[in-house]
KOLKOL-369212 format. One record per residue (C-alpha): residue in one letter; x negated, y, z negated. Coordinates in Angstrom, 1 decimal. Each point is the difference from the previous one (the first is absolute). Layout:
BEGIN
  sevo      px      py      pz
     A       X       Y       Z
...
***
This chain:
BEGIN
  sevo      px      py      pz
     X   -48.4    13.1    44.4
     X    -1.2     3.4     0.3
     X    -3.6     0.4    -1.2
     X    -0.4     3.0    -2.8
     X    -2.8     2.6    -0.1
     X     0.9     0.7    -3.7
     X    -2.3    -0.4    -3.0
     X     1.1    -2.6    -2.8
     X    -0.4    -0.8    -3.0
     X     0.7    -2.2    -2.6
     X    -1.2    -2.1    -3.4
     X    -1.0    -3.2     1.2
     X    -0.1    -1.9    -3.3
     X     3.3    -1.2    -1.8
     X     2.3     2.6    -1.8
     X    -1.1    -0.5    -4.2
     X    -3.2     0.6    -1.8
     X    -3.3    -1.4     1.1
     X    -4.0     0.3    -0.4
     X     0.1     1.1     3.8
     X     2.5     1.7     1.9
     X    -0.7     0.8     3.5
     X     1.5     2.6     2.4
     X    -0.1    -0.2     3.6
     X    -0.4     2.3     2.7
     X     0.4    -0.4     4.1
     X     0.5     2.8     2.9
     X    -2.2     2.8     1.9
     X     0.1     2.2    -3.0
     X    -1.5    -2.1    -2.6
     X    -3.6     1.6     0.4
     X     1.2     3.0    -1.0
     X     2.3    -1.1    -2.6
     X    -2.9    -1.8    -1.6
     X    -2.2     3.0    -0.1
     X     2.4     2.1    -2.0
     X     0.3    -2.8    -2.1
     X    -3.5    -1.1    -0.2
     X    -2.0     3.0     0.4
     X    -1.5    -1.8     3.1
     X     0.8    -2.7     2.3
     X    -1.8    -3.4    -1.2
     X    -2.2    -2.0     2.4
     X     2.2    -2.0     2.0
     X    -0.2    -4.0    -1.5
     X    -2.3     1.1    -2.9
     X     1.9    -0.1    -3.8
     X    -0.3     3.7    -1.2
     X     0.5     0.6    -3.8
     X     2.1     3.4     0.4
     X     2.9     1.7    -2.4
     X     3.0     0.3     1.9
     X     1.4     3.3    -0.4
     X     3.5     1.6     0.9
     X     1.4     2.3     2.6
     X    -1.0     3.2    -2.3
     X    -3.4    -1.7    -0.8
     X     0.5    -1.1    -3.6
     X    -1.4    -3.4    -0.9
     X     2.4    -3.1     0.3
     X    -2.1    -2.9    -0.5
     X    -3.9    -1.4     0.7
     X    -0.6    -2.9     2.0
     X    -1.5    -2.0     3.1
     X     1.4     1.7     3.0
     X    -0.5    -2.1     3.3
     X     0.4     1.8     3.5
     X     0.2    -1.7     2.9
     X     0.0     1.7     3.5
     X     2.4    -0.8     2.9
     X    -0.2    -2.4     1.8
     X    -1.8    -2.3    -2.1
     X     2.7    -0.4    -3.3
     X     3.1    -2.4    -0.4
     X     2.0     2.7     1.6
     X    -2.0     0.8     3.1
     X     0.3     3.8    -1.7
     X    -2.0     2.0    -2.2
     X     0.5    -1.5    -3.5
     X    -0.8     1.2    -3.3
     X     0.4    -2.3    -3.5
     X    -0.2     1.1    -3.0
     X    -0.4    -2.6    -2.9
     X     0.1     1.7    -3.4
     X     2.0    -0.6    -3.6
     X     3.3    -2.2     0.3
     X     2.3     2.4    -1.8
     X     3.2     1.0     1.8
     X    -0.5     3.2    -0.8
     X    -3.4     0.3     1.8
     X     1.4    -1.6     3.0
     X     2.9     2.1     0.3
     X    -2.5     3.6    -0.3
     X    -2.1    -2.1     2.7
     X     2.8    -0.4     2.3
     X     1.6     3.8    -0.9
     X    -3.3     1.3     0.8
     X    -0.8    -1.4     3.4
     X     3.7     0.6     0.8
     X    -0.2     3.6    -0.7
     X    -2.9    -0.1     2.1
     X     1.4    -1.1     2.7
     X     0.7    -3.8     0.2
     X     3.6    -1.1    -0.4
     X     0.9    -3.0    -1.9
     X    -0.4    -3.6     1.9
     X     2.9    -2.2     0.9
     X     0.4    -3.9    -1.0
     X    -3.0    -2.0     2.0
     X    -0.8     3.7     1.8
     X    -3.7    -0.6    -0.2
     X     0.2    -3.7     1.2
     X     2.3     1.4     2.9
     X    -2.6     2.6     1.2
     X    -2.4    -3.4     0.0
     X     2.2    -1.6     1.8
     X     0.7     3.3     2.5
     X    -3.7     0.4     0.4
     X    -1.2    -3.4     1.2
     X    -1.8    -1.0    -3.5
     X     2.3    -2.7    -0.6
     X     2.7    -2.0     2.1
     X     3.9    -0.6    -2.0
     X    -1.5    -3.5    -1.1
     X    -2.7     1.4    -2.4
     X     2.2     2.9    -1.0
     X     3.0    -1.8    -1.2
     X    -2.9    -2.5    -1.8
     X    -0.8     2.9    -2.1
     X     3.3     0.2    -1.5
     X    -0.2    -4.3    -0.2
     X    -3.6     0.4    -1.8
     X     1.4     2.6    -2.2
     X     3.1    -2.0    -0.9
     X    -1.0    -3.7     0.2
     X     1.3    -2.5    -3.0
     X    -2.4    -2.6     0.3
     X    -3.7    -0.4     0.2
     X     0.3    -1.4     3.6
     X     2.3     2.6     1.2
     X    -2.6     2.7    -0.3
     X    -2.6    -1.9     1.3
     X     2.0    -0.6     3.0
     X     1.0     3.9     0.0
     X    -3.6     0.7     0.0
     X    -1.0    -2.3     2.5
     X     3.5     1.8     2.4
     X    -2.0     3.1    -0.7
     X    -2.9    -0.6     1.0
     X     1.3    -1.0     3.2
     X     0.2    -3.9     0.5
     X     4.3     0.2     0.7
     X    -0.7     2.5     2.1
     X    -2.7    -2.1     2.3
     X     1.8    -2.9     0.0
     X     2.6     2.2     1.5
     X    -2.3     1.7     2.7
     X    -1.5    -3.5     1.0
     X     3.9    -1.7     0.8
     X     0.2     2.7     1.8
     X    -3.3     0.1     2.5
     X     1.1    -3.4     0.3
     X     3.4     1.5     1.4
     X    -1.8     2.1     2.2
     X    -2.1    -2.3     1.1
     X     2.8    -2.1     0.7
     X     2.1     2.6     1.3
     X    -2.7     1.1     2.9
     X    -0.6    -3.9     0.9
     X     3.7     0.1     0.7
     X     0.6     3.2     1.8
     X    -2.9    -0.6     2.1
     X     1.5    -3.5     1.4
     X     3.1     2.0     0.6
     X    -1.8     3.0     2.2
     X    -1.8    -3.0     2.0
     X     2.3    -2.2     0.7
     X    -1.6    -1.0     3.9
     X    -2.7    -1.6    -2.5
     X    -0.4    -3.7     0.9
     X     0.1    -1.1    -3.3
     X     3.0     0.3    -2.1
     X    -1.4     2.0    -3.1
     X     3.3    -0.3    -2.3
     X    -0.1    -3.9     0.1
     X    -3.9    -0.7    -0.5
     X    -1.7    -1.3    -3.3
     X    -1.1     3.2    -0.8
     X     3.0     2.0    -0.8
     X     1.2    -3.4    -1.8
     X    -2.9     0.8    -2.4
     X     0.4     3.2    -0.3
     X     3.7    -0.3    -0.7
     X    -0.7    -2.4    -3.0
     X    -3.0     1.8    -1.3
     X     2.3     3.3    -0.2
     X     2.9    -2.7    -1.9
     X    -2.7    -1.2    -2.4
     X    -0.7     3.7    -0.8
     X     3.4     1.0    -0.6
     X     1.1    -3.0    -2.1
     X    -3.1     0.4    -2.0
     X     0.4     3.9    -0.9
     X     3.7    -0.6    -0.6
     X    -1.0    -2.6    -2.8
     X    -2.1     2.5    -1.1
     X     1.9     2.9    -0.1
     X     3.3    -1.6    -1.9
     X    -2.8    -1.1    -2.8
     X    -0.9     3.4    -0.1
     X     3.5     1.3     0.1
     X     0.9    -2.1    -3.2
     X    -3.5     0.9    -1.5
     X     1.1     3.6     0.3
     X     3.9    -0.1    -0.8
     X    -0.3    -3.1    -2.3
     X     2.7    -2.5    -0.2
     X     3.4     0.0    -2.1
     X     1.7    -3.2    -1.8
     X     3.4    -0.1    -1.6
     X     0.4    -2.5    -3.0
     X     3.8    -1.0     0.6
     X     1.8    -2.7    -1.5
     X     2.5    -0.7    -2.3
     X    -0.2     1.4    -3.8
     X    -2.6    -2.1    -2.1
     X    -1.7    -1.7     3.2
     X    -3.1     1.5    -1.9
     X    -0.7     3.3     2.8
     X    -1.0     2.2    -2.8
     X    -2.4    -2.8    -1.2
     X    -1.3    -0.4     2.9
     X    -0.6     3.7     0.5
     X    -2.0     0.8    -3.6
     X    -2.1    -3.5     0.8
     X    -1.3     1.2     3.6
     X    -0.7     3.1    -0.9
     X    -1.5    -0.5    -3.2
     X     2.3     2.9    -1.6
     X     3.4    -0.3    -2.3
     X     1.5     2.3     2.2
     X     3.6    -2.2    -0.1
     X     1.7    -0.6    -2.9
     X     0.6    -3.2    -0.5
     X     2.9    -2.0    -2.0
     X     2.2    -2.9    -0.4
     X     3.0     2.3     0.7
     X     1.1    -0.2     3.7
     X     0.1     3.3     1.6
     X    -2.9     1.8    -1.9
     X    -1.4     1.7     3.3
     X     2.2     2.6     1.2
     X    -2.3     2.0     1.8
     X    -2.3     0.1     2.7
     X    -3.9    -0.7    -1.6
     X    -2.9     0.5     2.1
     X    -3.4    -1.9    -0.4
     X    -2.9     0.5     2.3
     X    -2.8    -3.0     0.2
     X    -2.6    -0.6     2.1
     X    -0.6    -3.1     2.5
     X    -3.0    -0.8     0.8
     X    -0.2     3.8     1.7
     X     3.4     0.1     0.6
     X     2.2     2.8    -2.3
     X     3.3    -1.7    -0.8
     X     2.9     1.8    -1.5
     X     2.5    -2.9    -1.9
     X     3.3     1.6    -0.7
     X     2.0    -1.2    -2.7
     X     3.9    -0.2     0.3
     X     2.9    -0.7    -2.2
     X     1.1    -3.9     0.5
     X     3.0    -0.3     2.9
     X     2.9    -1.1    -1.5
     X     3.9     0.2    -0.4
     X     2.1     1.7    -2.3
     X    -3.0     2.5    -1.5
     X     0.8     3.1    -2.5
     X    -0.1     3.3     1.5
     X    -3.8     0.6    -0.7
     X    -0.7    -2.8     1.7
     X     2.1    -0.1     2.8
     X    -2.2     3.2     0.9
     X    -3.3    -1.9    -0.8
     X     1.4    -2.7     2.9
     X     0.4     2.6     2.5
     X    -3.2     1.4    -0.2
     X    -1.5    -3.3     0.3
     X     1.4    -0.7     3.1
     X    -0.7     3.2     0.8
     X    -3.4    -0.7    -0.4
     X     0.1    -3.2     1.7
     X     1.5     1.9     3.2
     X    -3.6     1.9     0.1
     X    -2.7    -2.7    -1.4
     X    -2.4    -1.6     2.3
     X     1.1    -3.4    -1.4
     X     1.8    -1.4    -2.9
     X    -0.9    -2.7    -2.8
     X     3.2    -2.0    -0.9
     X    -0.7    -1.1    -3.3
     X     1.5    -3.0    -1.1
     X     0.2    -2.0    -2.9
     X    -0.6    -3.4    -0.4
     X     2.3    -0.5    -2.4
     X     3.3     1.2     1.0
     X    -1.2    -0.1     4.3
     X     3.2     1.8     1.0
     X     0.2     1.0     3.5
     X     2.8     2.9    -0.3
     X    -1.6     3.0     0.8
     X    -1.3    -1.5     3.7
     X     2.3     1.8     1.9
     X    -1.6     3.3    -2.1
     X    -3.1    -0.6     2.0
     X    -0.3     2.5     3.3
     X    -0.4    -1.1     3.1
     X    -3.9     0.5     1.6
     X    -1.7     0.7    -3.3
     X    -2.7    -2.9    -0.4
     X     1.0    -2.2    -3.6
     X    -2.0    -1.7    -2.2
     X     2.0    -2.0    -2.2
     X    -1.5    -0.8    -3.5
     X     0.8    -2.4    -2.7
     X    -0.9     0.9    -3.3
     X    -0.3    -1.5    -3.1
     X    -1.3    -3.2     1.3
     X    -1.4    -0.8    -3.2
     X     3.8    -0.2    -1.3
     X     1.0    -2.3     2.9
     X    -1.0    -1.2     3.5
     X     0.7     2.0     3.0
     X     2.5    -1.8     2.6
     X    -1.6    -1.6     3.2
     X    -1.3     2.9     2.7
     X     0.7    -2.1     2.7
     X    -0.4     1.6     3.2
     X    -0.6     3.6    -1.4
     X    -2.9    -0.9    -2.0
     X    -1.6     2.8     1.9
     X     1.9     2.8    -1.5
     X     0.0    -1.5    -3.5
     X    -2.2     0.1    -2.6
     X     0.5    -1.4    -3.9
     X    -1.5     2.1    -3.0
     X     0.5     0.4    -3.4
     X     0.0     3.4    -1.4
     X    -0.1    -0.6    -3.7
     X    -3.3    -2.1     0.6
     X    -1.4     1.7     3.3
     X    -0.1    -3.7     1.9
     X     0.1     0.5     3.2
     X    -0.3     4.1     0.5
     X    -3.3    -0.5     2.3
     X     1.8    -2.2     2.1
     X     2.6     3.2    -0.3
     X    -2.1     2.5     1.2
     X    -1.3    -1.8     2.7
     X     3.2    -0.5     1.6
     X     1.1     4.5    -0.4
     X    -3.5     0.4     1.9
     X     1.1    -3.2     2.6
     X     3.2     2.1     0.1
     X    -1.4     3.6     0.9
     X    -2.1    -2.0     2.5
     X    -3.0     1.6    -1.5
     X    -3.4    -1.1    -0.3
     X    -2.7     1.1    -1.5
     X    -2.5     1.4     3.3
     X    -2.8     1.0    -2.2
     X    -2.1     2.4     2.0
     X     1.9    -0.2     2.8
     X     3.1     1.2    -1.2
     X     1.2     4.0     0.1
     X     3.4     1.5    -0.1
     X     2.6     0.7     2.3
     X     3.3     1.3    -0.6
     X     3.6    -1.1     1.6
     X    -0.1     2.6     2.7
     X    -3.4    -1.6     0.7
     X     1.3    -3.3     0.3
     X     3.2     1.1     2.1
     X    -2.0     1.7     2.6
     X    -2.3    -3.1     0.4
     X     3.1    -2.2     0.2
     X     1.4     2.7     3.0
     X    -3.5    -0.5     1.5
     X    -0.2    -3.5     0.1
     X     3.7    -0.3     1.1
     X    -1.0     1.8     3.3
     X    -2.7    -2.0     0.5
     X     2.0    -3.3    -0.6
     X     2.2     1.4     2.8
     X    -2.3     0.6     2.5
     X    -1.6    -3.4    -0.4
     X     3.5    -1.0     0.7
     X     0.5     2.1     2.9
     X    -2.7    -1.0     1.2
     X     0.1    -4.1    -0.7
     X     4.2     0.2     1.7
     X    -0.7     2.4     2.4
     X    -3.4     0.2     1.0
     X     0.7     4.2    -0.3
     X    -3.1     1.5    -0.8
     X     1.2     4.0    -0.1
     X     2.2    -2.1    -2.7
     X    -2.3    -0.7    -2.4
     X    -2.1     3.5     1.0
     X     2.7     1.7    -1.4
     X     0.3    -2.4    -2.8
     X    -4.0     0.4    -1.0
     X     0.7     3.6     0.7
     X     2.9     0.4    -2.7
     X    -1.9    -2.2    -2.6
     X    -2.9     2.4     0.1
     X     2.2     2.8    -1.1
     X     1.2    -2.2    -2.7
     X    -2.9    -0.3    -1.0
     X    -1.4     3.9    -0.1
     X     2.8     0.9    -2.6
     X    -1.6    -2.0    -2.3
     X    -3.6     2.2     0.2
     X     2.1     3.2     0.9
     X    -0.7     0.2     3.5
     X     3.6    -0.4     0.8
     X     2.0     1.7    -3.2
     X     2.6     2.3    -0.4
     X     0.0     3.2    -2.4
     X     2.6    -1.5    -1.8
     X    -1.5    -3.3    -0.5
     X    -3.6     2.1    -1.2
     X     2.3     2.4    -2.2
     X     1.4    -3.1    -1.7
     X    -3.2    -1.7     0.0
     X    -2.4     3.2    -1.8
     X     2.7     0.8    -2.2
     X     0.3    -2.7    -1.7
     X    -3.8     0.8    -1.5
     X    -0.8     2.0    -3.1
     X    -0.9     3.4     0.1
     X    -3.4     0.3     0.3
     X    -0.9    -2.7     2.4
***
C-alpha cells in the first residue's frame, strides 16, 4: 500500500442534522488551506473560535477550529478540524470549499490508514476504531476501547519476545553443538516451551471472546409449527416482534430479534415451523429457514412438550451446535434427558420458567464469558492467524520431542512469529489493508 501525499478531507460526524458537525482535514497542504479559510492559521492544540469561510472568501459557518501540526495528530499529518453547525448543507460548503482549495475528498477509513501508514497506530487499534464505533453491547465497546488503547496489541508483542527469546535459546544450541551439555533436552527449554503454551492458550481464549464480543452470535429457533419459537422469541427479547396464533404455520418469514447476554449481542432468528405438505407461501418460508440454519452459529430446536415429535431431526445440519428446548412445560412434563442433559434445557415461554437457565446455556454455547476488564475484541482473522501461530509452534515442539531436530522447531518458532505480525500489520498484504480500511466510514 502505496502511501499518498494528497490532502483529504472529509465530515467526520454522521450524514443527518446535528448541534455539531465536524469536518476533517489531513495532508501537507492543510496550513495553507486553513488560512484561506480562517483568515490565519490557529495555534496548533489550542480551540480557536473562527468563521469558516469558502474558497472565494464568503462566510460559511463560525465555530471552534482545532489545528494540529504534523507529526503530533491521529494521522501523523498536519490536521485541521472544524466543528461548526450540524446541517448537511454547511458540511457539504465545508467540504466544497477545502476541495476547491486544494484537498480532495477522503476514501472509506483513509485517515485511520494514514495512522496506520505513519506508525501512530498498529492494524489492532485501527480496525478497534471501526469495533468502538459499531459495538452492540455495553461490553463490546469497552473491550473496543480497551483494543485501542493497545492491550491486544501487547499481549501480542509479549507472545512474541517470548518467541524470540525462545527462538535465540534454540538457535544458539544448534551453532554450538561441541557444547558439553545438551541445550535442547535441559529443564530450561522445557520451561520455556510451556510458558510460551500457557501464553498462547491463554490469548486464544481471549481472542475467540473477543471475536464473539465483536461479531456477536446468531441462533435459529427451528422446530416444528406451534413448538412455541415465536413465543419464545417476543419473551427473550421483551418485544412482540412474532405474531403469535393458534393457527399452525403463522410465521412465514424470517424475523430478527437482537438481545443482549450478559455482554454478549445475540441475534435470534425466527423461522417458519418445518413441516410437510405446506402451501406455497410457506413452502418458501421453510426454505429460508433452513437457509438460515445453513449460516447460524447454532440452532434452538424448539420442542413441545405436548406433542414431543422428533420428525424434523434429520432437518438438523451436521456441525452446527443444538440446544434442544421443551416448551410449554407448564402444559406437560418434558421427557427424561437422559444422557444429553447437557444440551437440553426445559422452559416455558408463556410463563418465562426457566428463560435464565436459557440464557445461560446460548452464552455456555458461544463459549463466552464475561472477562470484565480484561476482555477486548478481536476479530476472526485475529483468531485464525493465532490458531496458524500456535499450530507451528505445536509442530516444532513435536519435532523437536520425535526427533530431537532443533533447526525443526527454529523454523517452526520462526513461521509462528510471522503469524503473529499480520495480526499488528507487520506482516500484511495491500489487499488484506484495502479490505481492512475500507470497510470504515468516511471520515475516520
Amino acid at each position: 500500500m502505496t502511501r499518498s501525499t494528497d490532502t483529504i478531507v472529509a465530515a467526520a460526524t454522521p450524514p443527518g442534522t446535528g448541534g455539531i458537525g465536524v469536518v476533517r482535514l489531513s495532508g501537507d497542504e492543510v496550513p495553507a488551506i486553513a488560512e484561506k479559510m480562517l483568515g490565519k492559521l490557529p495555534t496548533p492544540r489550542r480551540a480557536t473560535l473562527a468563521k469558516f469561510g469558502d474558497d472565494t472568501g464568503q462566510p460559511v459557518d463560525t465555530g471552534i477550529a482545532l489545528y494540529f501540526q504534523s507529526p503530533n495528530s491521529f494521522t501523523g499529518e498536519h490536521v485541521l478540524e472544524l466543528q461548526g453547525h450540524g446541517g448537511p448543507q454547511v458540511m457539504a460548503l465545508l467540504v466544497e470549499a477545502a476541495v476547491a482549495l486544494g484537498a480532495r475528498r477522503a476514501e472509506p477509513g483513509e485517515f485511520s490508514e494514514r495512522a496506520f501508514l505513519n506508525d501512530k497506530l498498529d492494524l489492532v487499534q485501527a480496525e478497534a476504531i471501526a469495533d468502538l464505533i459499531e459495538a452492540g453491547t455495553g461490553q463490546a465497546a469497552r473491550a473496543a476501547l480497551r483494543s485501542l488503547s493497545g492491550e491486544f496489541s501487547t499481549a501480542i508483542e509479549a507472545l512474541v519476545r517470548e518467541l524470540t527469546e525462545l527462538r535465540v535459546y534454540v538457535e544458539a544450541a544448534i551453532d554450538f553443538p561441541e557444547e558439553e551439555i545438551d541445550f535442547l533436552s535441559d529443564d530450561a527449554l522445557s520451561e520455556r516451551l510451556e510458558r510460551c503454551r500457557a501464553a498462547f492458550d491463554k490469548l486464544l481464549g481471549k481472542a475467540r471472546v473477543g471475536r464473539v464480543l465483536r461479531d456477536g452470535y446468531q441462533v435459529v429457533l427451528v422446530g416444528q409449527p406451534n413448538a412455541g419459537k415465536s413465543s419464545l422469541m417476543n419473551r427473550l427479547s421483551g418485544e412482540d416482534t412474532a405474531i403469535v396464533t393458534e393457527i399452525a404455520g403463522t410465521t412465514r418469514d424470517i424475523l430478527r430479534e437482537t438481545i443482549d447476554i450478559d455482554g454478549l449481542s445475540v441475534e435470534l432468528v425466527d423461522t417458519a415451523g418445518l413441516r410437510d405438505n405446506p402451501d406455497v407461501v410457506e413452502r418458501e418460508g421453510i426454505r429460508r429457514a433452513r437457509e438460515a440454519l445453513e449460516r447460524a452459529d447454532a440452532a434452538l430446536w424448539v420442542r413441545d412438550t405436548t406433542n414431543p415429535d422428533r420428525s424434523i431431526e434429520g432437518e438438523l445440519p451436521e456441525g452446527i451446535p443444538t440446544l434442544v428446548v421443551w416448551n410449554k412445560i407448564d402444559a406437560a412434563e418434558p421427557p427424561e434427558a437422559g444422557k444429553h442433559a447437557l444440551n437440553v434445557v426445559s422452559v416455558s415461554a408463556r410463563t418465562g420458567d426457566g428463560l435464565d437457565a436459557l440464557r445461560e446455556r446460548i452464552r455456555r454455547l458461544a463459549g463466552y464469558r464475561n472477562l470484565g476488564v480484561g476482555a477486548f475484541t478481536a476479530r476472526q482473522r485475529h483468531v485464525d492467524a493465532l490458531n496458524d501461530a500456535a499450530a507451528h509452534f505445536e509442530d516444532g515442539r513435536a519435532a523437536l520431542a520425535a526427533e530431537h531436530a532443533g533447526e525443526l522447531l527454529a523454523e517452526e518458532l520462526r513461521l509462528a512469529q510471522l503469524a503473529l505480525g499480520r495480526i499488528t500489520g507487520e506482516v500484511s498484504s495491500d489487499e488484506l489493508l484495502g479490505k481492512i480500511f475500507g470497510e470504515f466510514c468516511i471520515g475516520k
